[in-house]
C-alpha positions in Angstrom: 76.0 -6.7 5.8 73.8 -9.7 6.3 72.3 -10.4 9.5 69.5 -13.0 11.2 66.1 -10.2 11.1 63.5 -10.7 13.7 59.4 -10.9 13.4 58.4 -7.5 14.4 55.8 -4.8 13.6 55.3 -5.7 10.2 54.1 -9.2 11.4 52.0 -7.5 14.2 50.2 -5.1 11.5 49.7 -7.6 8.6 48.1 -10.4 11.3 46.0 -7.3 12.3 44.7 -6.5 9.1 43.9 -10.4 7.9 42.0 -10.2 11.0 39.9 -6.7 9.6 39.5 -8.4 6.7 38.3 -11.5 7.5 36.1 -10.0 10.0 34.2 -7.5 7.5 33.9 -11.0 5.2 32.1 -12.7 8.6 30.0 -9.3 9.0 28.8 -9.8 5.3 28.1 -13.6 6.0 26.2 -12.8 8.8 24.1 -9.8 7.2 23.2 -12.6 4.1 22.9 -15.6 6.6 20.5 -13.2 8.6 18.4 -11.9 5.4 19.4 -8.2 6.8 21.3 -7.4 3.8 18.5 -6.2 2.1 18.4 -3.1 5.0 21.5 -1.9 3.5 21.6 -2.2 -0.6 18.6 -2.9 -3.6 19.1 -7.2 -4.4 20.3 -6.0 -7.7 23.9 -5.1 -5.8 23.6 -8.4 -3.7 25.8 -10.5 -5.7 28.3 -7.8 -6.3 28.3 -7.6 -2.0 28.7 -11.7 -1.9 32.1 -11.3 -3.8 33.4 -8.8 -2.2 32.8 -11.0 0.8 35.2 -13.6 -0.5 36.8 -11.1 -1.8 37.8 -9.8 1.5 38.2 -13.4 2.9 40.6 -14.2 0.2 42.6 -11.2 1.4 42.5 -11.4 5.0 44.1 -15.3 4.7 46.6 -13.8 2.8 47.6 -11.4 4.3 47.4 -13.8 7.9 49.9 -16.5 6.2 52.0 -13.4 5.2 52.2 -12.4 8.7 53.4 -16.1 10.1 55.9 -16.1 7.3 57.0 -12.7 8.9 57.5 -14.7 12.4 60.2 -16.8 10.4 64.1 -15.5 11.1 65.5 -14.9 8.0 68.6 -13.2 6.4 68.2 -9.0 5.2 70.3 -6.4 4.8 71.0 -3.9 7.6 68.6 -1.3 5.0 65.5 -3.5 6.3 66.5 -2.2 10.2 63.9 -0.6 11.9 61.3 -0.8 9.0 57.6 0.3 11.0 54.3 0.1 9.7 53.4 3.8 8.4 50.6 5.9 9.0 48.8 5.1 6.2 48.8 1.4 7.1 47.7 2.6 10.5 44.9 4.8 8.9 43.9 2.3 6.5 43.5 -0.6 9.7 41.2 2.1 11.5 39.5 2.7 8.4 38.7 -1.1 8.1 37.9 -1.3 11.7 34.9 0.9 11.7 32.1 -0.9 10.2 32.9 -3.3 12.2 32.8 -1.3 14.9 29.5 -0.1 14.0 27.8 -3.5 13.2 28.2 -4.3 16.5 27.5 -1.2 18.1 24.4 -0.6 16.1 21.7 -2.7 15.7 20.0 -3.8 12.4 16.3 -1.9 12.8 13.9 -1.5 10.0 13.7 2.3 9.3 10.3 4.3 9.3 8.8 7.5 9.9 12.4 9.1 11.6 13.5 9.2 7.5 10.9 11.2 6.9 11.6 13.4 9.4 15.0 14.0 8.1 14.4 14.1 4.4 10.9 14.9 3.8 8.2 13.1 2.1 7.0 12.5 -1.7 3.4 12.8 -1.4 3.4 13.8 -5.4 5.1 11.1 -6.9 3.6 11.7 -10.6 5.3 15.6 -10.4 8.7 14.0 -8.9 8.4 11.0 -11.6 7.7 13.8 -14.2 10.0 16.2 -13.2 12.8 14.0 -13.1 12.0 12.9 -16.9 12.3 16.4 -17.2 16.1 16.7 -15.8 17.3 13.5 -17.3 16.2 14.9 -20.7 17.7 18.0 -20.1 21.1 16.7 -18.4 20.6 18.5 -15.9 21.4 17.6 -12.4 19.8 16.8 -9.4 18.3 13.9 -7.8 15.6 12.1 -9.8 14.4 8.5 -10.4 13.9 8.4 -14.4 16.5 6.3 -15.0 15.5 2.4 -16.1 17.5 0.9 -13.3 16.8 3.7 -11.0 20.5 5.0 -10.4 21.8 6.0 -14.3 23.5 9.8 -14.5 21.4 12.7 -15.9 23.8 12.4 -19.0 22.9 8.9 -19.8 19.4 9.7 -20.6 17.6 11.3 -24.1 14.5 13.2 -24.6 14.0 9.6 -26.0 14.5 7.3 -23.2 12.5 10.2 -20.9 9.3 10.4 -23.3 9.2 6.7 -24.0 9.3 6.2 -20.3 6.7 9.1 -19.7 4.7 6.9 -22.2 5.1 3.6 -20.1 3.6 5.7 -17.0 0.7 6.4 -19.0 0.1 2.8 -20.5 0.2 1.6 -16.5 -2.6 4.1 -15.7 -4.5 2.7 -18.5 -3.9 -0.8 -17.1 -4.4 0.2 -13.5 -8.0 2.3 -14.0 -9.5 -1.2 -16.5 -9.2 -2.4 -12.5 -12.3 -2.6 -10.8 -10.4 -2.7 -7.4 -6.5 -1.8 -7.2 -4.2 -3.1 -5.0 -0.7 -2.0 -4.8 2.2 -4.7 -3.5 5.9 -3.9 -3.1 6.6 -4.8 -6.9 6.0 -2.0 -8.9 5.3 0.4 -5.8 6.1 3.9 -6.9 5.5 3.3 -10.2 2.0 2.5 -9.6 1.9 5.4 -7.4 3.0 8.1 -9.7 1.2 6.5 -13.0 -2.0 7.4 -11.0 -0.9 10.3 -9.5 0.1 11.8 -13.3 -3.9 10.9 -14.1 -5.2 12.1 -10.8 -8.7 12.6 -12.3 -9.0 9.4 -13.9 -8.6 7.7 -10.8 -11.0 9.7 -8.7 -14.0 7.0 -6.8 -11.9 3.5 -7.4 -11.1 1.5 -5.0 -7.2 1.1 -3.6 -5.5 -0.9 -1.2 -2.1 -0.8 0.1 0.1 -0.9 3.0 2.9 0.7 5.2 4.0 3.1 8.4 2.0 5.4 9.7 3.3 9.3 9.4 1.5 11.6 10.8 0.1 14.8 8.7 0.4 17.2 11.6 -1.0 20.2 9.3 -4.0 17.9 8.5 -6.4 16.8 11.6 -7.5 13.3 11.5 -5.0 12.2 8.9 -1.8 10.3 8.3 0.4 9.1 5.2 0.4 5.3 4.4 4.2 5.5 3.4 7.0 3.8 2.5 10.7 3.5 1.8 11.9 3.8 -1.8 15.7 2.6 -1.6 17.4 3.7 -5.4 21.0 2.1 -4.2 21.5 1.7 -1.0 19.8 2.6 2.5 21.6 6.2 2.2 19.5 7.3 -0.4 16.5 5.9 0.2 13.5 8.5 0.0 9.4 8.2 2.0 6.8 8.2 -0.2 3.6 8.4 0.9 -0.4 8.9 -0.1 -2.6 10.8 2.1 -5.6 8.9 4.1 -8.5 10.9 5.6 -11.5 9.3 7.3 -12.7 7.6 10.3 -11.0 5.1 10.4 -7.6 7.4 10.0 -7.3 8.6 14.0 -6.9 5.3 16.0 -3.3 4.5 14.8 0.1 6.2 15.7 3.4 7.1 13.8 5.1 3.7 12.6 2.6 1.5 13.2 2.3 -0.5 10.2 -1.0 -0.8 8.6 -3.0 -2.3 5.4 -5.2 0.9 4.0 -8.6 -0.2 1.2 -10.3 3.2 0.6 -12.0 5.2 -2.4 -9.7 7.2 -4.1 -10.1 11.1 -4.5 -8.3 14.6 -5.1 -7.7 16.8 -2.8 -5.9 20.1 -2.5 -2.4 19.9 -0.2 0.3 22.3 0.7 -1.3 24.6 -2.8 -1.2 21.2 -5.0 -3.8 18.9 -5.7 -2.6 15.4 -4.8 -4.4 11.9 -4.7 -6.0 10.9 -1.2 -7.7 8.0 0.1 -11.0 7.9 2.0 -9.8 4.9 4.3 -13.0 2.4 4.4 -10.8 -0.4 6.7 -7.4 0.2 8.5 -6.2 -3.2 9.6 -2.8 -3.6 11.4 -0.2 -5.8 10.3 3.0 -7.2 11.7 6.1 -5.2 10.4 8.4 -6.6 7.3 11.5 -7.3 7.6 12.7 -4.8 5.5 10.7 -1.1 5.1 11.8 -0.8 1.6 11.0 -1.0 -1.7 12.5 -0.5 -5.0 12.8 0.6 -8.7 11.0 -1.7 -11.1 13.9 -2.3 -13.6 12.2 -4.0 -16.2 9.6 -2.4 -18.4 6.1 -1.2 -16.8 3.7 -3.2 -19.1 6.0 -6.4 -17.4 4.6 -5.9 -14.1 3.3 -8.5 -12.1 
């Protein structure tokens, strides 16, 4: 039998999710408006982010006019009677809710030396570049940055791609050592690293400069690593490298102050490994960036600026 329905709790629970939605699309307008969304994802993912911004808007109005054409009486069989929102609407609202939740709970702070604490740090980034060649060829697993755009599977990689690669690295330190004076930005950061790290002795007595957060080397006395933040995908994964500096000019700065480092270059034995170090001739401070990290040069190595 036919009968007038009523708005209910299916009106309630749509208008409650077109408002989740539409507030996770204002959360992502506010993280790009800000320039904070780089503290979350690499830029390569930013446009993919953007649409799923509209995306969510797009959804959220629908499913708010859905919920005032709920508030309209209309005619239904008695078989409609008593139809509730289930759990797993429930679960899915609550789902939706939290980063929300957490974006305004949390505030948006520019990560240091607590990651390292946590995950460790890369102070060999030519054995980590070299031994992640070495599982990509293989397809083996494991975490590794061989890939071109810094996130491919083990299984998407050949002895081929890994050597070729391997190659590039060795082309960049024959670029980098024709320097008379080498200065390392945030383009091309790790791979820099590791090309002269894989040709430690050639690099030995040249000069360096770079910058980033102070980490203390608390099994080495009047020393620190000049580190920073290599993000592969998103914040989540994102792994400290750092290069060892000795000297002087080493003692009068504490962890996560953010500093510019120009030094002479030399090997040193660490932890039973020889690794690069620089003898730090200045140690100048500088104001923190807005974002810590840095990222996986996607293009070919002989392309870097």
């Amino acid at each position: 039998m036919a009968h007038e329905q009523k708005p209910g709790n299916s009106s309630l629970s749509r208008a409650m999710q077109g408002v989740l939605f539409i507030g996770l699309s204002a959360y992502l307008a506010h993280l790009i408006q800000a320039d904070k969304l780089s503290l979350y994802i690499v830029p390569r993912l930013e446009p993919a982010v953007r649409a799923a911004g509209l995306a969510l808007f797009l959804l959220g109005a629908w499913q708010a006019l859905q919920s005032l054409r709920d508030t309209i009486p209309r005619y239904a069989c008695a078989c409609e009677e008593g139809r509730k929102p289930g759990l797993r609407r429930k679960l899915a609202a609550l789902w939706l809710a939290l980063p929300l939740l957490l974006g305004a709970l949390l505030p948006d702070t520019v990560l240091g030396a607590s990651v390292a604490d946590k995950k460790g740090l890369v102070w060999n980034p030519g054995d980590y570049a070299a031994k992640s060649a070495e599982l990509y060829a293989g397809g083996g697993g494991g975490k590794g940055g061989g890939g071109k755009d810094g996130g491919g599977s083990p299984q998407s990689f050949s002895p081929e791609v890994s050597a070729a690669r391997l190659r590039e690295y060795e082309l960049l330190a024959d670029e980098l050592h024709g320097q008379d004076w080498i200065r390392i930005g945030d383009v091309g950061y790790m791979e820099r690293l590791a090309a002269m790290d894989l040709n430690r002795e050639r690099f030995v007595g040249k000069t360096l400069q770079l910058s980033g957060f102070v980490y203390p080397a608390e099994d080495r006395a009047g020393a620190f690593f000049l580190s920073r933040l290599v993000m592969q995908c998103c914040s989540a994964d994102s792994l400290p490298y750092g290069l060892l500096i000795e000297g002087a000019e080493a003692t009068a700065f504490k962890r996560d102050d953010w500093v510019r480092v120009t030094g002479t270059l030399r090997e040193v034995p660490y932890q039973n490994q020889m690794i690069l170090a620089l003898t730090a001739v200045s140690v100048e401070s500088m104001e923190k960036p807005s974002s810590p990290y840095v990222y996986p040069y996607t293009g070919a190595y002989a392309d870097l600026p």
